[in-house]
C-alpha positions in Angstrom: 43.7 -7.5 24.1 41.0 -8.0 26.5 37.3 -9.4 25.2 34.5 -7.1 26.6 32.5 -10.5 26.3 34.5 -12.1 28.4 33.1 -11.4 32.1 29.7 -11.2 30.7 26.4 -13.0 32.0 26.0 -16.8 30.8 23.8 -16.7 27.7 24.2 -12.7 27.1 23.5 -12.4 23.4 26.6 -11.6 20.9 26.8 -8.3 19.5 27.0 -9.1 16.0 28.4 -6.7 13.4 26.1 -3.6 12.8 24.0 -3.3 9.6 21.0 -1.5 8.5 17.8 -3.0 8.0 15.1 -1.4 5.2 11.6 -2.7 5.8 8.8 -2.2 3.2 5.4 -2.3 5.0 2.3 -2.8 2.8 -1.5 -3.1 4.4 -1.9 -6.5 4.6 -3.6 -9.8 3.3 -6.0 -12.5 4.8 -3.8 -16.1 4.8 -6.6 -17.7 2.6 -9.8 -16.9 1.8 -12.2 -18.9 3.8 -14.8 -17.3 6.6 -12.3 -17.3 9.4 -8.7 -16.7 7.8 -11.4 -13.9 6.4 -12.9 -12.7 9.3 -9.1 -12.9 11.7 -8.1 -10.3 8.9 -11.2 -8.1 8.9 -11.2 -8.3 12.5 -7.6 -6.8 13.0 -8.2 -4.5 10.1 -11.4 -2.9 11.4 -10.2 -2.6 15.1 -7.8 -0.1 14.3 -9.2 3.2 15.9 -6.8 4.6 13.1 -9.1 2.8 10.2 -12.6 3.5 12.0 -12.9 6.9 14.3 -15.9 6.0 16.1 -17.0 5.5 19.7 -15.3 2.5 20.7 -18.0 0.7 22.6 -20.4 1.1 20.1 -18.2 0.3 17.1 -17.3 -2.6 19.0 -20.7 -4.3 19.0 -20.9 -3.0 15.2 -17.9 -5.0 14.3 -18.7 -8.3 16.3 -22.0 -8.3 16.2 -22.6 -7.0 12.7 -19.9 -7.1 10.5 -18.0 -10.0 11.3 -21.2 -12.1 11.0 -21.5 -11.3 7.6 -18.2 -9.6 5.8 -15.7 -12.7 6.2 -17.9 -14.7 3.7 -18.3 -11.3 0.9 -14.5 -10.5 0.9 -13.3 -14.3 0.9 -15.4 -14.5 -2.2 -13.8 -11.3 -3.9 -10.8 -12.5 -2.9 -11.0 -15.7 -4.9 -12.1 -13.7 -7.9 -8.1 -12.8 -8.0 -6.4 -15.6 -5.9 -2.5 -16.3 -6.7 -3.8 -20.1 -6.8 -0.2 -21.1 -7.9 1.2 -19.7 -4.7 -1.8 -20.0 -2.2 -1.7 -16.4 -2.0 -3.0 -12.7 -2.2 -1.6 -11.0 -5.3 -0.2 -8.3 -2.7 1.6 -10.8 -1.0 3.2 -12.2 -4.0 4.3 -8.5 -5.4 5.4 -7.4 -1.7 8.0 -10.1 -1.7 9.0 -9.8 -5.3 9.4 -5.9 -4.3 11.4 -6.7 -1.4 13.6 -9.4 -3.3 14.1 -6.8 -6.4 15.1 -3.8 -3.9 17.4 -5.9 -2.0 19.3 -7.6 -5.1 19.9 -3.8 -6.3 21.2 -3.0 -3.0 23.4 -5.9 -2.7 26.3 -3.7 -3.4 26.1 -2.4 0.2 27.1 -5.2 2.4 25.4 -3.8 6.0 22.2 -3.5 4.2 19.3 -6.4 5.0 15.7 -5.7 2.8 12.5 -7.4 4.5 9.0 -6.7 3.9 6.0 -7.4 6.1 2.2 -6.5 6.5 0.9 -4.3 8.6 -2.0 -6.4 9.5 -1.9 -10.5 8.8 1.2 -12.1 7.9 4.3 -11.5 7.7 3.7 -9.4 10.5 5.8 -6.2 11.1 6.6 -7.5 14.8 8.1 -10.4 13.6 10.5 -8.7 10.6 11.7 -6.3 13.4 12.8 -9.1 15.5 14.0 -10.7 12.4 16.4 -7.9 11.4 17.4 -6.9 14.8 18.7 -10.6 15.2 20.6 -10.4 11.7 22.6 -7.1 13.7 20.4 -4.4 12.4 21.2 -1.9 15.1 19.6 0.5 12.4 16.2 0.6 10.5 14.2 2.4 7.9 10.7 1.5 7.9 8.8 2.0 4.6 5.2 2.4 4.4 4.8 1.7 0.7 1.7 4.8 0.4 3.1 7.5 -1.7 0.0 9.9 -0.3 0.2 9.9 3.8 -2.9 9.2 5.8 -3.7 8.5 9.0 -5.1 5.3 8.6 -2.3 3.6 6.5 1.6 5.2 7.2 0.6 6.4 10.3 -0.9 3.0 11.8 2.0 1.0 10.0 4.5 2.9 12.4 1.8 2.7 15.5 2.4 -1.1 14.7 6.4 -0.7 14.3 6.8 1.4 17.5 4.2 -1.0 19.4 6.8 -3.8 18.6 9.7 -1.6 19.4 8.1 -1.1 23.0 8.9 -5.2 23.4 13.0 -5.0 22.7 15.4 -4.4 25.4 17.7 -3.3 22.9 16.0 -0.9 20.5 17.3 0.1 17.0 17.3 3.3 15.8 14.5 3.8 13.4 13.9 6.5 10.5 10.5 6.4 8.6 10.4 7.0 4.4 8.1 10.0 4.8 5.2 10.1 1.5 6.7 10.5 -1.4 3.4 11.7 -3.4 5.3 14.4 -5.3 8.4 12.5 -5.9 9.7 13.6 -9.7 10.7 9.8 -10.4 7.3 8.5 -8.8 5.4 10.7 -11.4 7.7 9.7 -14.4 7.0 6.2 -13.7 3.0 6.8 -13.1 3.6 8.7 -16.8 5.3 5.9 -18.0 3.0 3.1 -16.8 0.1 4.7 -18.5 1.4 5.8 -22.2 2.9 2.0 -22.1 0.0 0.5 -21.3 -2.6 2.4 -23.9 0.1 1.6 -26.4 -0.8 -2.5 -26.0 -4.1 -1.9 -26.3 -5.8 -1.9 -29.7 -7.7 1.4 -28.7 -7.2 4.6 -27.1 -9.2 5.7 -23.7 -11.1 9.1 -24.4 -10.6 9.6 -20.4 -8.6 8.4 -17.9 -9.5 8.0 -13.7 -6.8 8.4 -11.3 -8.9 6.0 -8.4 -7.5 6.6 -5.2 -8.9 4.4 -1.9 -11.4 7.0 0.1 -11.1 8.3 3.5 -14.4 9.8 5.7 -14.6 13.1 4.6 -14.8 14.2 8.6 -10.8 12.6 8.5 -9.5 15.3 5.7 -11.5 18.4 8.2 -10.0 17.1 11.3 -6.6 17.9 9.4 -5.8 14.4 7.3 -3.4 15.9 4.4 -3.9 13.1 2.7 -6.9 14.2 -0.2 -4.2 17.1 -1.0 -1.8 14.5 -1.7 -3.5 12.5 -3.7 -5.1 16.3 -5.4 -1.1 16.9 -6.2 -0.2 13.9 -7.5 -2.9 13.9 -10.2 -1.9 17.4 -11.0 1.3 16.3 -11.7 0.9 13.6 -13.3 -1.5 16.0 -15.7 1.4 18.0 -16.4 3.5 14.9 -17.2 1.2 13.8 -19.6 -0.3 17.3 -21.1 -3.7 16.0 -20.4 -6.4 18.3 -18.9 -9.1 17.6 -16.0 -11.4 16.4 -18.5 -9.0 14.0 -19.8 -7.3 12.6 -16.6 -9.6 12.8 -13.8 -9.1 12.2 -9.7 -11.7 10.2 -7.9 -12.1 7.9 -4.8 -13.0 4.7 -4.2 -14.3 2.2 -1.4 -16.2 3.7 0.3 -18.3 2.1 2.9 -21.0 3.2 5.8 -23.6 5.8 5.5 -21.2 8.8 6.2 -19.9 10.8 3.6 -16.3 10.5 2.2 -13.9 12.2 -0.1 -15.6 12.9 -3.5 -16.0 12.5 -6.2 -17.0 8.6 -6.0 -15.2 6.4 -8.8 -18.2 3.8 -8.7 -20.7 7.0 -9.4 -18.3 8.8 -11.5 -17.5 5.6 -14.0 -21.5 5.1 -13.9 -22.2 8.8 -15.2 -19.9 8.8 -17.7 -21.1 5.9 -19.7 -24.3 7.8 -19.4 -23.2 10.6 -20.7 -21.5 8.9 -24.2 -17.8 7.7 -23.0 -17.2 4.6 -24.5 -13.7 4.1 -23.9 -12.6 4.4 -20.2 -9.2 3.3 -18.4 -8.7 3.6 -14.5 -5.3 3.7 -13.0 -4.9 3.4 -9.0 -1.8 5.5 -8.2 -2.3 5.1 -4.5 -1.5 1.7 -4.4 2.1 0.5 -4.7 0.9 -3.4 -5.7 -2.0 -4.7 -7.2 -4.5 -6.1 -4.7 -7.8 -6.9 -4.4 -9.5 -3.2 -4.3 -7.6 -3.2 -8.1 -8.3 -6.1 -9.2 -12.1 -7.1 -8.0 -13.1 -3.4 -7.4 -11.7 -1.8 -10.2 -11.0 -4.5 -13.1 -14.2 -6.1 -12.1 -16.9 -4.6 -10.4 -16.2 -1.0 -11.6 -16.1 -2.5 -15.4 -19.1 -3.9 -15.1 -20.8 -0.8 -14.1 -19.3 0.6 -17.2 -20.3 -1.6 -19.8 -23.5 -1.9 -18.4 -24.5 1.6 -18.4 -23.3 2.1 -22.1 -19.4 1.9 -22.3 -17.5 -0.3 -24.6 -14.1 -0.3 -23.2 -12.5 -0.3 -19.9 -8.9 -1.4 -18.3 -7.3 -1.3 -15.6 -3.5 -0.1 -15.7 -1.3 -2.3 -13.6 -0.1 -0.4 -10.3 3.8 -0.1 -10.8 4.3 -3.3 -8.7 7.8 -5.2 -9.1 8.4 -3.4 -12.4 12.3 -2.1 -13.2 10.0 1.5 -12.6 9.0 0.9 -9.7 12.1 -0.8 -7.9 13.9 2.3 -9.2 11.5 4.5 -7.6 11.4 2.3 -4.1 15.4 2.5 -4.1 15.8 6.3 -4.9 13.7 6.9 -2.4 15.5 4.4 0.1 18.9 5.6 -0.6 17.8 9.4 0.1 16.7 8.5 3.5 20.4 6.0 4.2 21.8 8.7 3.4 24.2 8.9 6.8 23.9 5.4 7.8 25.2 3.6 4.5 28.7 4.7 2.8 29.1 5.6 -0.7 24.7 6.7 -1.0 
């Protein structure tokens, strides 16, 4: 039998047997905390015309001039607050790979499967765990943004970043993208689940309960964003899972920054006012966020607890995003074997 490889060019690349790669994209994380592994982040962050809408001249000398003299040395220090010392690393790095790890050990059972994870900005970066999974024979390759609720500035810039690399390859994979999954029946089990577990450790009972999800310009939502409605139906379902009411369970919107107006109601303002108004015992939980990172854990465990028991309350928590927990991976694999569905046998 003749070899199709046999007359080809010196130093052509094998074709190597054909497999599907799954890619779970998160935001992204600074490499360490100091002013410029800080301000290289911010820097990539904040240049996204998909974060910041503005006039690009001007928000260029904003960002240069302005922010990047200052931010780098705030947000390495908020980082540090929650540091994975052990590992040299952001918490969301550290949960990323144990998510990827988890997801790929329960696909394992499909052998033309290969899990990865990257960052959409900072390291791993999404460019390179294309590259990586094209050259382990991925010919195919479902990209994950790991944001239940779509918006523009997070799933849609992680594929702007996944298509910018796909631009590069001579050979391009096909590519299908996880749309959100803000409505998803086990998602909102697992949400329910992660809540009624945690109050159960806890030596007391929260008399309400914020569902924090991170902001967006409110001028982003009018110029036709879906994602406040998202975030608007998965709090109403999660209500409905629970049997709690709007005065029990209640959806707010967190770091905001700038002079503009956002998406309201403000967590920071709504946590102040009810301490003010008598609410002693108050848990937040962060359904937006597949890991925990530092708007959780400084912003919300910290900084918005502090308001709390400064203006009168008495108890506050945080309940753990679902992270690398047996919820969770089953979530992030029901959702990736619904999209395979096609490309891998026996899904």
């Amino acid at each position: 039998m003749n070899d199709p490889m046999k007359h080809a060019p010196k130093g052509h690349p094998q074709i190597k047997p054909r497999k599907v790669g799954v890619l779970l994209v998160n935001l992204g994380t600074p490499d360490a905390t100091d002013y410029w592994s800080m301000r290289r982040y911010l820097k990539e962050f904040l240049e996204d015309p998909r974060v910041i809408e503005a006039n690009r001249a001007l928000w260029w000398f904003i960002l240069n001039v302005i922010i990047l003299t200052k931010r780098p040395t705030a947000s390495g220090k908020a980082y540090k607050k929650i540091w994975n010392k052990e590992k040299n690393e952001s918490p969301l790095k550290t949960i990323s790979r144990s998510q990827s790890e988890k997801v790929a050990k329960e696909l394992a059972g499909y052998d033309d499967v290969v899990v990865d994870w990257a960052m959409r900005y900072g390291n791993p970066s999404t460019q390179s765990k294309l590259e990586a999974l094209q050259q382990a024979g991925c010919d195919r390759i479902l990209l994950f943004p790991l944001y239940p609720q779509y918006a523009a500035a997070t799933t849609a810039t992680a594929c702007d970043k996944a298509f910018e690399a796909l631009k590069e390859m001579r050979w391009q994979p096909s590519i299908r993208v996880v749309p959100p999954y803000y409505e998803n029946a086990d998602y909102i089990e697992a949400l329910a689940d992660s809540i009624q577990d945690h109050i159960a450790e806890i030596e007391w009972t929260p008399e309400v309960v914020i569902a924090s999800f991170h902001g967006l310009p409110k001028r982003y939502f009018e110029a036709g964003d879906p994602y406040h409605c998202h975030c608007a139906k998965t709090t109403r379902l999660l209500r409905e899972r629970l049997r709690w009411g709007e005065d029990k369970l209640k959806l707010t919107f967190q770091s905001r920054f700038g002079k503009e107006e956002w998406l309201q109601p403000y967590t920071d303002e709504t946590i102040e006012q009810l301490a003010k108004n008598g609410v002693k015992k108050l848990a937040v939980v962060c359904p937006g966020f597949a890991a925990d990172c530092v708007e959780t854990l400084e912003e919300i465990a910290l900084e918005a607890g502090e308001v709390f028991l400064e203006n009168g309350g008495e108890k506050f928590t945080l309940i753990p995003c679902l992270n690398d927990s047996q919820d969770s991976i089953r979530v992030l694999n029901g959702v990736i074997k619904n999209e395979l569905k096609g490309w891998v046998k026996g899904l």
